[in-house]
C-alpha positions as CSV (number, residue, x, y, z in Angstrom):
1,X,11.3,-7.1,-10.6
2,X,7.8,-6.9,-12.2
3,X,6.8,-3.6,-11.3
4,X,5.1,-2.7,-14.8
5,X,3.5,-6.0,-14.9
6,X,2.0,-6.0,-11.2
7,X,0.6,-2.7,-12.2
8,X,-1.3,-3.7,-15.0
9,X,-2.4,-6.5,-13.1
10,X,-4.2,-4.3,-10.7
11,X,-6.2,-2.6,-13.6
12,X,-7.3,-5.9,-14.9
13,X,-8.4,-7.4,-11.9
14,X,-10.4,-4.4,-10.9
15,X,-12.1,-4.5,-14.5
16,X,-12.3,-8.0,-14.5
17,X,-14.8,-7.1,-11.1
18,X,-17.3,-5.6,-13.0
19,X,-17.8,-3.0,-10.3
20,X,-17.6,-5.6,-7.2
21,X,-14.8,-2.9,-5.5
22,X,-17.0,-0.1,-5.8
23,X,-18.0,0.2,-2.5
24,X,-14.4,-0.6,-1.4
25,X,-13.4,2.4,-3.4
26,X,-16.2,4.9,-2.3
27,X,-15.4,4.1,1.7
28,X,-11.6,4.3,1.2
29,X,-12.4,8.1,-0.5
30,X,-15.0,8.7,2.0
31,X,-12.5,8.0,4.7
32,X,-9.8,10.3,2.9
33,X,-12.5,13.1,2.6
34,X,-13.8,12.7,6.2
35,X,-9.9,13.1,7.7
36,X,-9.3,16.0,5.0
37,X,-12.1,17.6,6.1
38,X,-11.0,17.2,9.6
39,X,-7.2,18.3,9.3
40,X,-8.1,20.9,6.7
41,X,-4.7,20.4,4.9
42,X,-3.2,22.3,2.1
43,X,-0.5,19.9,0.7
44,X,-0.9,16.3,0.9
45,X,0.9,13.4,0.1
46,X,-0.1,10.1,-1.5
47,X,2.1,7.3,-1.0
48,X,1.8,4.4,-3.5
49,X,-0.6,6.1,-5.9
50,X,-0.8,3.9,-8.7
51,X,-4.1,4.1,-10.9
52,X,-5.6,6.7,-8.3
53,X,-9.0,3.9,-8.5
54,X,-9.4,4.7,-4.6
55,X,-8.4,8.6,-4.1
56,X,-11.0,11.2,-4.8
57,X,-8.5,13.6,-6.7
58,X,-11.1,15.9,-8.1
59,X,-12.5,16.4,-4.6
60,X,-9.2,17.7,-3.5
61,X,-8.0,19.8,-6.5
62,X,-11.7,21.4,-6.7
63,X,-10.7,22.3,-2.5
64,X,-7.5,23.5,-3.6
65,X,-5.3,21.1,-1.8
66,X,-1.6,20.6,-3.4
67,X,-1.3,16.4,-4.4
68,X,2.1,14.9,-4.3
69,X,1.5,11.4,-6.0
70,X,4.3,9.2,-4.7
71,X,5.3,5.8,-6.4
72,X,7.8,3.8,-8.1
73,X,6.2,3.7,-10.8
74,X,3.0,5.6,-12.5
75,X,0.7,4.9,-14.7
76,X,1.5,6.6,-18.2
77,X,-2.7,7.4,-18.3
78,X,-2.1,9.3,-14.9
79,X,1.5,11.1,-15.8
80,X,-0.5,12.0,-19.0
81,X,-3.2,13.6,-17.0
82,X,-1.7,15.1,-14.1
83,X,1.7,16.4,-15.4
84,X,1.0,19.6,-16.4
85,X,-1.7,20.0,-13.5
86,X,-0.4,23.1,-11.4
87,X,-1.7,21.3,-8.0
88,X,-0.2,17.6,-8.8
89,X,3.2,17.1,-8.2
90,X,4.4,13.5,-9.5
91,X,7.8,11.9,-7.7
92,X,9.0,8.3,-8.4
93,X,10.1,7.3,-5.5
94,X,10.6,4.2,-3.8
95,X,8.4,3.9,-0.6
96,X,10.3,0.9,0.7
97,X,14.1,2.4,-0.4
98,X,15.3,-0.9,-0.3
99,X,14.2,-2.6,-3.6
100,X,17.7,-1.2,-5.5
101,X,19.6,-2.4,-2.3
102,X,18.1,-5.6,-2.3
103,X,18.4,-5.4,-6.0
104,X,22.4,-5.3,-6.3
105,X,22.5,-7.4,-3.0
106,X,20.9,-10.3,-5.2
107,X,23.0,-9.5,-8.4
108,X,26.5,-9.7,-6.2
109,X,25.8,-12.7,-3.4
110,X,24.4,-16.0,-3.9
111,X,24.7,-16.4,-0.2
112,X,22.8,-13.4,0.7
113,X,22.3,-12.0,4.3
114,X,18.8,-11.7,5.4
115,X,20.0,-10.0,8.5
116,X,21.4,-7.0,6.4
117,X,18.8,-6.9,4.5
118,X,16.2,-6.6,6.8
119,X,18.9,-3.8,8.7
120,X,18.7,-2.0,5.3
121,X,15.0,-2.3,5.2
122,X,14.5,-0.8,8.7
123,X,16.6,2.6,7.4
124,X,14.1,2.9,5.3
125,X,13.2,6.9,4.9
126,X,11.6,9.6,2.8
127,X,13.5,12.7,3.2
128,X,11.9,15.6,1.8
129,X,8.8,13.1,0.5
130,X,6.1,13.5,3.8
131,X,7.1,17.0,4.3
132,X,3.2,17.5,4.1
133,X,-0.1,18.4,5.9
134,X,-1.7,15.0,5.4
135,X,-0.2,11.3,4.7
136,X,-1.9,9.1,2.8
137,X,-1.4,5.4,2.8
138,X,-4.1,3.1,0.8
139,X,-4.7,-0.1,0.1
140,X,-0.5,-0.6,-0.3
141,X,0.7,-2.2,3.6
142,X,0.1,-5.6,2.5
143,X,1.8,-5.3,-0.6
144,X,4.7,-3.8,0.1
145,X,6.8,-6.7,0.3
146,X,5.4,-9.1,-2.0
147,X,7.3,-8.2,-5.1
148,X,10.4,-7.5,-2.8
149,X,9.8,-11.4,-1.6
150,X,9.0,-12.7,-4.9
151,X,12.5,-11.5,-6.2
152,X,14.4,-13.0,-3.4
153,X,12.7,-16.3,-3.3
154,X,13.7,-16.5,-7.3
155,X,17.5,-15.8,-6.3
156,X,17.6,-17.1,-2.9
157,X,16.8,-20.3,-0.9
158,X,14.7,-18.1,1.3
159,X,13.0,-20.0,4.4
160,X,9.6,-19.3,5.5
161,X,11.2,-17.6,8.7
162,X,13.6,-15.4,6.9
163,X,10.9,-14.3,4.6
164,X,8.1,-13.1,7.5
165,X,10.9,-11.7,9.5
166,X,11.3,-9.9,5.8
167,X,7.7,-9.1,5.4
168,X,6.9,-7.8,9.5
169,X,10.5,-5.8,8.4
170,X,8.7,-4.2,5.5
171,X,5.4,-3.6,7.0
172,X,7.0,-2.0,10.5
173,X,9.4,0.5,8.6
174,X,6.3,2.0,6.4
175,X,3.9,2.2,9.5
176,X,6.8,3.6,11.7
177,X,8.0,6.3,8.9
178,X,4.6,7.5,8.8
179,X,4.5,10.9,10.7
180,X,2.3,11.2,13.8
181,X,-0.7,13.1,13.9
182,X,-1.0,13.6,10.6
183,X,-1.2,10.3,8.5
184,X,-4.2,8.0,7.5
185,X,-4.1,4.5,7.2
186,X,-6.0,2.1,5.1
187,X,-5.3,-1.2,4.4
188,X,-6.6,-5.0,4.6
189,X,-5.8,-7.1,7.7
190,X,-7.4,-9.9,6.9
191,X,-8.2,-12.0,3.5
192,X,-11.0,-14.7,4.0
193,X,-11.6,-17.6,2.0
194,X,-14.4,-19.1,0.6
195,X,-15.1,-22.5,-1.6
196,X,-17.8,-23.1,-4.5
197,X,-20.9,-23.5,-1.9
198,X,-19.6,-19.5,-0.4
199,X,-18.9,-21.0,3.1
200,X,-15.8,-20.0,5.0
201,X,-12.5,-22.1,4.4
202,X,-9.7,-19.9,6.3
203,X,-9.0,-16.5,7.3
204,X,-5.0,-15.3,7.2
205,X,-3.5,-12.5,8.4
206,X,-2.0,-9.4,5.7
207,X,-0.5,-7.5,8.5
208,X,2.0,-8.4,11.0
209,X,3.4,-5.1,12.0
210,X,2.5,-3.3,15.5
211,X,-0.3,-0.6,14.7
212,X,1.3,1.2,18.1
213,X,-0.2,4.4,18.5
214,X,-3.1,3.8,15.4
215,X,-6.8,4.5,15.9
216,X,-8.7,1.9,14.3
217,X,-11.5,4.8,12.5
218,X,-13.8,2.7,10.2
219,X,-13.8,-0.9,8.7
220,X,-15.5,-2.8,6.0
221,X,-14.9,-5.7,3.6
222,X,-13.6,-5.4,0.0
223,X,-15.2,-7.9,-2.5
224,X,-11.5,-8.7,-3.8
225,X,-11.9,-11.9,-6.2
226,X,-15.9,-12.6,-6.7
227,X,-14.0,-14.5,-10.2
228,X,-12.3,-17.1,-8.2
229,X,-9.0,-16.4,-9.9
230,X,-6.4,-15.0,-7.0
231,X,-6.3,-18.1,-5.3
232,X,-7.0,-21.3,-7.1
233,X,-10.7,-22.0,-7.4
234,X,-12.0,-19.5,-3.7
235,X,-13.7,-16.1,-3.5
236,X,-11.7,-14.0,-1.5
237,X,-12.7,-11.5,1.2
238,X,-10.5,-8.9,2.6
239,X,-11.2,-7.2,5.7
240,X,-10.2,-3.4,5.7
241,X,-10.0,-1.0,8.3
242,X,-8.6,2.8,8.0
243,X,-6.3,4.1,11.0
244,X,-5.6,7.6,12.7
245,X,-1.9,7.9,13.6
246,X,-2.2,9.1,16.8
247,X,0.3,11.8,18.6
248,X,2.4,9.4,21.2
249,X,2.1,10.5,25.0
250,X,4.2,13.1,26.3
């Protein structure tokens, strides 16, 4: 489903930058510093970990905070570095648990149904996985489903309707299954677009879930594509903002 290939997509792009996400990457890790520093935690749990480019790792181990790095799959540079680390605890894990669903679903029906799908996705859980001080989820929301989308539209005649009914599926499970009062949010909300001459040719939403119950705690922009190779021949912007799941009312 391209898992192994996305992933070393990601390191390219960001090398391709030549530093243009650095200051995406510093306030993402100044935000995770600011809410550790906060909540004091002793175990927390990244979800979607992946190169680690925007987690300050040494800054937790050095506090003696316990990392569980959470994704489907790592980076052999990270397991190599981290596996025999006495605070890091490495789990492959599906955050979505419904890519092997969706998976034999495809390899079984040509006339797949979205609606059990999408009633699969909305199971989604992590027993055992966020039973943690802290949550983290970075830079991975509007991501989520693209791979997952991507596979269906290659075995599927999947209409635009079924497929953001798919996505807003996606997106709402992973913000709902994050545990109040202790989970922080990042992620972009918004890519803008920009043509040769750097003025503004369209803004489009990356979320489409209900942030219900979220405190909107910082914002900034990430220099995404300064290269122009993401989306045809445009820069592209994204807007970021890092949220405080908030305890619901009594």
């Amino acid at each position: 489903m391209g898992y192994f290939s996305n992933q070393s997509g990601i390191m390219r792009r960001y090398l391709r930058e030549e530093g243009a996400w650095e200051t995406h990457l510093n306030k993402t890790a100044n935000s995770i510093l600011s809410a550790i520093s906060r909540e004091k935690p002793k175990f927390v749990a990244v979800l979607g970990s992946g190169w680690l480019l925007d987690i300050p790792m040494q800054e937790m181990l050095q506090q003696g905070i316990l990392v569980k790095l959470v994704d489907i799959v790592h980076p052999t540079r990270i397991v190599h570095m981290y596996r025999n680390h006495k605070g890091v605890e490495i789990v492959e894990c599906d955050i979505t648990n419904s890519i092997q669903q969706i998976w034999n679903f495809c390899k079984r029906s040509k006339s797949i149904s979205y609606q059990h799908i999408i009633e699969d996705i909305r199971k989604s859980g992590l027993s055992g996985v966020l039973d943690v001080d802290l949550v983290l989820s970075i830079n991975i929301l509007s991501q989520l489903h693209v791979l997952i989308v991507d596979f269906l539209e290659s075995k599927t005649e999947l209409g635009r309707s079924q497929k953001n009914e798919i996505i807003s599926a996606i997106q709402q499970a992973h913000i709902d299954l994050l545990p109040a009062g202790r989970s922080l949010l990042i992620t972009d909300c918004e890519e803008e677009s920009y043509d040769e001459n750097n003025h503004l040719v369209g803004v489009n939403p990356r979320v489409i879930a209900h942030m219900d119950h979220w405190q909107k705690k910082d914002s900034w922009q990430w220099q995404f594509d300064t290269k122009r190779m993401f989306s045809g021949d445009q820069k592209v912007i994204l807007n970021v903002a890092s949220y405080w799941k908030e305890k619901p009312p009594k």
